[in-house]
N, C-alpha and C positions, 0 to 999 in steps of 0.2 A: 381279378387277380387269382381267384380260385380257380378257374376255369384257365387258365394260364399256366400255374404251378402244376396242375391238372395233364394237361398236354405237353410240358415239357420233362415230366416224370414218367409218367406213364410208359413211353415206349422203353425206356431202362427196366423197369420194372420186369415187364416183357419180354425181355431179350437176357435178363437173369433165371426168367421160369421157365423158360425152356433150356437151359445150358441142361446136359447130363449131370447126371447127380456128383459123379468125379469131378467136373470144374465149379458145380455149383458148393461144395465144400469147401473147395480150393478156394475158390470168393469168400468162404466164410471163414477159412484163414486169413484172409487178406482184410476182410472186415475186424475179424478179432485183433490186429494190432493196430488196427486205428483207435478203433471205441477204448480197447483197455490198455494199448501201448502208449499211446498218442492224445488223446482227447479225456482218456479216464475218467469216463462218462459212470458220473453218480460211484467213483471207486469209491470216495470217501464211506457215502451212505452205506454200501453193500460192507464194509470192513466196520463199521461203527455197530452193523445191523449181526454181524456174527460173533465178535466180540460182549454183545450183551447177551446172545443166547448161549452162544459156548465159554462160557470166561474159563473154564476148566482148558479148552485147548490151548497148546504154543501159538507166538505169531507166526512160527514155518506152515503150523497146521492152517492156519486162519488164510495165511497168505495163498496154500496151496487150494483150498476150496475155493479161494474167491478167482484165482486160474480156470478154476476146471467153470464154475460157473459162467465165467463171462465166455468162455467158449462154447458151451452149453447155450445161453442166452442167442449168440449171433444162429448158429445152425437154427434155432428158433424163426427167427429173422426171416433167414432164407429159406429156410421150408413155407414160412407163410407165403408168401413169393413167389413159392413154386405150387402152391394151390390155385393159380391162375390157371394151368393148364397139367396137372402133373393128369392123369388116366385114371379111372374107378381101378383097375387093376393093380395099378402100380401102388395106389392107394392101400388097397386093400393088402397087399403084402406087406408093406409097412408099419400098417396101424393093425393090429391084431386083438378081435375081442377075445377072451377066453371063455367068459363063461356067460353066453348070452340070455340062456337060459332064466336068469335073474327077471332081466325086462320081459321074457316072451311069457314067462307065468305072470305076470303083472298084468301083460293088454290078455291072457288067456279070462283075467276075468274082470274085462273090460272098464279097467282101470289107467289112469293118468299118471306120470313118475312127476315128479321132484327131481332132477340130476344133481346132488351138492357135487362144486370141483374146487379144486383151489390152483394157486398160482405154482403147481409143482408136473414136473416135467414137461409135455406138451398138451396143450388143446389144441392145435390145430388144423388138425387134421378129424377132429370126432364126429366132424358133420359124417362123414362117409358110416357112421353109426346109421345112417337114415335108412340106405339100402339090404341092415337085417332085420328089420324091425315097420308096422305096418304104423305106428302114432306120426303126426305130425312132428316136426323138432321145432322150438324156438328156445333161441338164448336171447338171455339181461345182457344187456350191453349200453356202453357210453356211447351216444353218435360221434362221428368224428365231425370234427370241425370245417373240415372243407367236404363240401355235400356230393362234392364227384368222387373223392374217393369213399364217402360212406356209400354211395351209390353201388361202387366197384365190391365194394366187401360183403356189400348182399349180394349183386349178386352170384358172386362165390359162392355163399354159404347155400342158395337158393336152387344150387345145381341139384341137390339130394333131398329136398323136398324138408331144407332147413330153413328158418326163419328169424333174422335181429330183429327183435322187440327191445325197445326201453324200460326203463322203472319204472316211467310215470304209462304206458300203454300195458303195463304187464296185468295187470287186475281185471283190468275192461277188455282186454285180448280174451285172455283167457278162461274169462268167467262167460264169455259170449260162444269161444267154442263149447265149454262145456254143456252148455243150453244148446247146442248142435248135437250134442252127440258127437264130438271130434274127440280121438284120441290123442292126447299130445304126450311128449315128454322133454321137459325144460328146465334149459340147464342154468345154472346159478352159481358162480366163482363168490363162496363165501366166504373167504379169508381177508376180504378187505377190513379197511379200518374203518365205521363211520364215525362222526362227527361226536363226539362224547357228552352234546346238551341232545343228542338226536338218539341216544344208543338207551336199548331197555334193560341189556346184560353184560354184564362183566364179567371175565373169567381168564384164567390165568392161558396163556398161551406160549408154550419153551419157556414157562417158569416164571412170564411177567404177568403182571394182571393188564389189561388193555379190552378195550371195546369190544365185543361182538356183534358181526350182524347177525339177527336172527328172521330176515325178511323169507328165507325160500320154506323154513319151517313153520312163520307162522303162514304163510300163504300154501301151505301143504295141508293146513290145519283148516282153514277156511273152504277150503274145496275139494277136502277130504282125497289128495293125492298120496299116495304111496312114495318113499323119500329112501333115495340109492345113493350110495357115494360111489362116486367115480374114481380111482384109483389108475396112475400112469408109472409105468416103469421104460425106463429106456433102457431096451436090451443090448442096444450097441449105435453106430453113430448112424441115424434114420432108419432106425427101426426101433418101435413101441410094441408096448403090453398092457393093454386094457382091463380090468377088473370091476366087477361090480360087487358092491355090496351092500344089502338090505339094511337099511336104519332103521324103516318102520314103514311096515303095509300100511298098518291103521293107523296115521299118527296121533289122532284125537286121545288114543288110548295112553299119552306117553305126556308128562309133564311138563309145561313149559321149559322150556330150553332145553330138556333132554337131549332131545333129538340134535339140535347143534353143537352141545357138549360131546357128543358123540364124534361129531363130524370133524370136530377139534382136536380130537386124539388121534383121528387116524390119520389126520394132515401129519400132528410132530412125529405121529412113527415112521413117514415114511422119510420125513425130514432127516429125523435121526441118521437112518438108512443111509441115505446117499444126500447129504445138506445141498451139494455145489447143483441139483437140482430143481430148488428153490429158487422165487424171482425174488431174491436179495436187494433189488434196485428199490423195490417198492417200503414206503416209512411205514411200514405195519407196527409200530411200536413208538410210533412218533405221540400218543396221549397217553404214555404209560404215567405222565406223573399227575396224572387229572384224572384220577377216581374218585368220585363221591363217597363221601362217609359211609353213605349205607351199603357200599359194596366193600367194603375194605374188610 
């Protein structure tokens, strides 16, 4: 059945990543009033999920974010789609780093990154990071559950000399190139929620207290890698602005959870900023009422 759903998806997929970018937005109007005209895929959650962060806004206000979002969300969609076949060129116009400089003093002294991201504006396009920069890339990621398309999405990411690794492969990946001598830099989406009998820190996140993962800092900590936040702005409709920022060369030097409390603030600032660019879909605040005494 995999290999079925496989073949009979696939050439759609295909025949979406090469339209021009003009009908492939035009699709992504067209997608946008299904998912939120029609199907109102997860509205609930994304209006439940701004409501507990903004209670100060109106419902015009609330209503109008969760618009721009869910249009925001599909151009997501179909940009990933169009990383099938879009060009390094076309690419690289697109996605724009500003200040590279950050990573290139990093591998200058032959050093490993940490990349923290969270779930705001795009990643999709950051593997094309591979082509200014001489480390290895590997990202954390869920395997997809049908093994042809998880096959497909590497090899996507694989074109620029990027790499999906898992959770459970990240340790022994990575501690084995280290013992090569391989420069890597590896990204980590830490804004998720984990499991709250699994979580070591607690901290308030847009004002609620909720779980923190603090996996990419302590494992920055152990392998003594140098820890950037990755920062996305969309300048206008497919086109990015990429940012780095230092959280900690040495991070051994920095306190237990510092280093993610950090990573913390500069997710809600940019939240603030422009909210309907946040993945709202996702329960990031689904164990806010299951904190332990000792963190309260």
């Amino acid at each position: 059945m995999q290999l079925l759903a496989y073949i009979i998806i696939y050439p759609f997929l295909w025949l979406i990543s090469i339209l021009p970018f003009r009908l492939l937005y035009a699709f992504s109007d067209f997608l946008f009033l299904l998912i939120y005209r029609i199907f109102k895929y997860r509205k609930r959650v994304v209006k439940q999920n701004l409501r507990l962060v903004f209670p100060e806004k109106s419902p015009e206000e609330i209503k109008e974010i969760t618009r721009k979002f869910y249009h925001h969300l599909c151009d997501m969609v179909v940009e990933s789609v169009k990383s099938m076949t879009i060009s390094e060129a076309e690419m690289k116009k697109r996605y724009v780093f500003t200040n590279l400089d950050v990573l290139h003093n990093i591998e200058a002294k032959n050093r490993s990154t940490i990349l923290m991201c969270a779930h705001y504006g795009s990643w999709e396009w950051i593997f094309i990071l591979q082509t200014y920069i001489k480390s290895r890339g590997n990202a954390v990621y869920k395997r997809l559950s049908n093994k042809y398309f998880d096959a497909l999405v590497k090899r996507i990411r694989a074109r620029y000399n990027s790499y999906l690794i898992t959770t459970k492969e990240t340790i022994p990946i990575l501690t084995e190139l280290q013992e090569k001598d391989v420069l890597t830099i590896n990204g980590f989406i830490s804004d998720q929620s984990p499991k709250p009998d699994k979580a070591h820190h607690w901290n308030e996140f847009m004002g609620i207290k909720v779980p923190i993962h603090t996996g990419a800092e302590m494992l920055a900590k152990k392998l003594d890698m140098s820890v950037v936040y990755f920062a996305v702005r969309k300048v206008k409709r497919g086109f990015y602005e990429v940012s780095f920022k230092m959280l900690a060369e040495y991070p051994n030097a920095f306190k237990n959870y510092e280093i993610t409390d950090q990573f913390i603030r500069l997710v809600e600032q940019q939240i603030h900023e422009a909210p309907e660019y946040y993945l709202w879909t996702h329960k990031r605040w689904k164990h806010r009422d299951k904190v332990p005494k000792e963190f309260l």
